[in-house]
N, C-alpha and C positions, 0 to 999 in steps of 0.2 A: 907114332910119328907121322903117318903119313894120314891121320882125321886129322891131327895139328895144320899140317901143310895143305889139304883140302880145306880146314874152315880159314883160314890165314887168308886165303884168295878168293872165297864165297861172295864176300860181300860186294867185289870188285868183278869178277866175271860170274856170266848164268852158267851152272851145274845140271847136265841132265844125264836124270837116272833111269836106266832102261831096261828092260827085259833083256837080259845078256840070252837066252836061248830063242827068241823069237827072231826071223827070220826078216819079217818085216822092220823088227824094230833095229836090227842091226845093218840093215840096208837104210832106214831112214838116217839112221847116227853118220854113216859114210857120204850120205847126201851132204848130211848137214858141214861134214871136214871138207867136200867136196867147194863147199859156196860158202864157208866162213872166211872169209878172205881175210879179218881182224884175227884171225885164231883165238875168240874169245872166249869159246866152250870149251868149257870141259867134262868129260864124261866118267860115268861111275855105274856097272852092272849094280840093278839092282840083288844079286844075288850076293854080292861083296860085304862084308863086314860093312864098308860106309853104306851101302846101299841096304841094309839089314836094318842098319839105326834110325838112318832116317823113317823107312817104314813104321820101325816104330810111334812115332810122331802121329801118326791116322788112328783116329779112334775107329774100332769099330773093325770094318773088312779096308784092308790097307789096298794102295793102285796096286796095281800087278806088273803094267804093261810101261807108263812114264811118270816121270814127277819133273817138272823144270824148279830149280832154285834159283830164284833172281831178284835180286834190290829185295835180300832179306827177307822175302817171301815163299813161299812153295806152292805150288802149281800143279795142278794135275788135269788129266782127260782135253778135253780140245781147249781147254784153257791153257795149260800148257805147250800144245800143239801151235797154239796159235800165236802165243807168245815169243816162239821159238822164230818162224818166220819173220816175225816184227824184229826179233832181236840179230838176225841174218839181215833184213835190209833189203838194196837192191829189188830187181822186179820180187820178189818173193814179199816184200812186203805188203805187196795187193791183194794176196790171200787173209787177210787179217781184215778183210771188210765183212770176211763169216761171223766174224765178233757180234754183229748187229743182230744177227740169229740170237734168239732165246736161248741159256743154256740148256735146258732140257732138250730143249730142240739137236743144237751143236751134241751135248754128251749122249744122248740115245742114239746119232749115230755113231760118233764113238764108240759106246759100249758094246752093239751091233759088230765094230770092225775088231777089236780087242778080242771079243768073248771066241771070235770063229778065227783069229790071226794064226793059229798053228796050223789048223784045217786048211786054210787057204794060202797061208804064204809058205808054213812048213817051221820046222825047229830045226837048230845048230847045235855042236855043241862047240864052238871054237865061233870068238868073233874077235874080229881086227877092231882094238883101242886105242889111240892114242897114247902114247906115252910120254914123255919128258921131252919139251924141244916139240919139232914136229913130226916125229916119226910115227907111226902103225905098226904096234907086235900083237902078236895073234894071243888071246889070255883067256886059257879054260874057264869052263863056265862049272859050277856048283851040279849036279846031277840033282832032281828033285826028292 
């Protein structure tokens, strides 16, 4: 029921899937509720069933850390990153002139902040998500 009602809404708002234990990534997801002023995101732990499947979809070694789903695409690494701020708006969308950067360029350092994100920002196991409407409830994370 509830991949019915996440792909139902896909194609109409961007989807970002995130490291539900990462510290940083659940600090950036609160940013993002912070300064979505459309409430247009929606979010989904990548460790969640929806968040399991989609991984599926990566050949190969799957993201770890984001995936954005938007206008029937998927996205990942500072492609995603940057899309996210484009799709936020307001002054935030002046960060998206890093696009001009090479992507090897943008995802090395990327992969740089991802690979050492526990070391440096710390792991959770409880992150505040969105729920139904617009409220925040706190939704255990998958232990690895």
């Amino acid at each position: 029921m509830a991949e019915s009602i996440l792909n139902s809404t896909r194609a109409q708002r961007p989807v970002l899937y995130y490291d539900g234990e990462c510290k940083l990534c659940s600090q950036s997801v609160q940013f993002i509720l912070r300064h979505d002023r459309q409430k247009q995101f929606l979010f989904e732990s990548l460790q969640s069933e929806n968040g399991k499947t989609v991984l599926r979809r990566f050949p190969g070694t799957p993201p770890d850390s984001l995936v954005l789903f938007y206008e029937n695409q998927y996205y990942i690494k500072s492609e995603a990153a940057l899309r996210v701020v484009k799709v936020l708006g307001g002054i935030w969308v002046l960060f998206y002139v890093f696009i001009i950067f090479p992507r090897f360029i943008r995802d090395g350092i990327y992969d740089i902040i991802a690979r050492n994100r526990y070391q440096w920002f710390g792991r959770i196991t409880e992150c505040r998500i969105p729920s139904s409407g617009n409220d925040i409830q706190p939704v255990k994370t998958v232990d690895p």
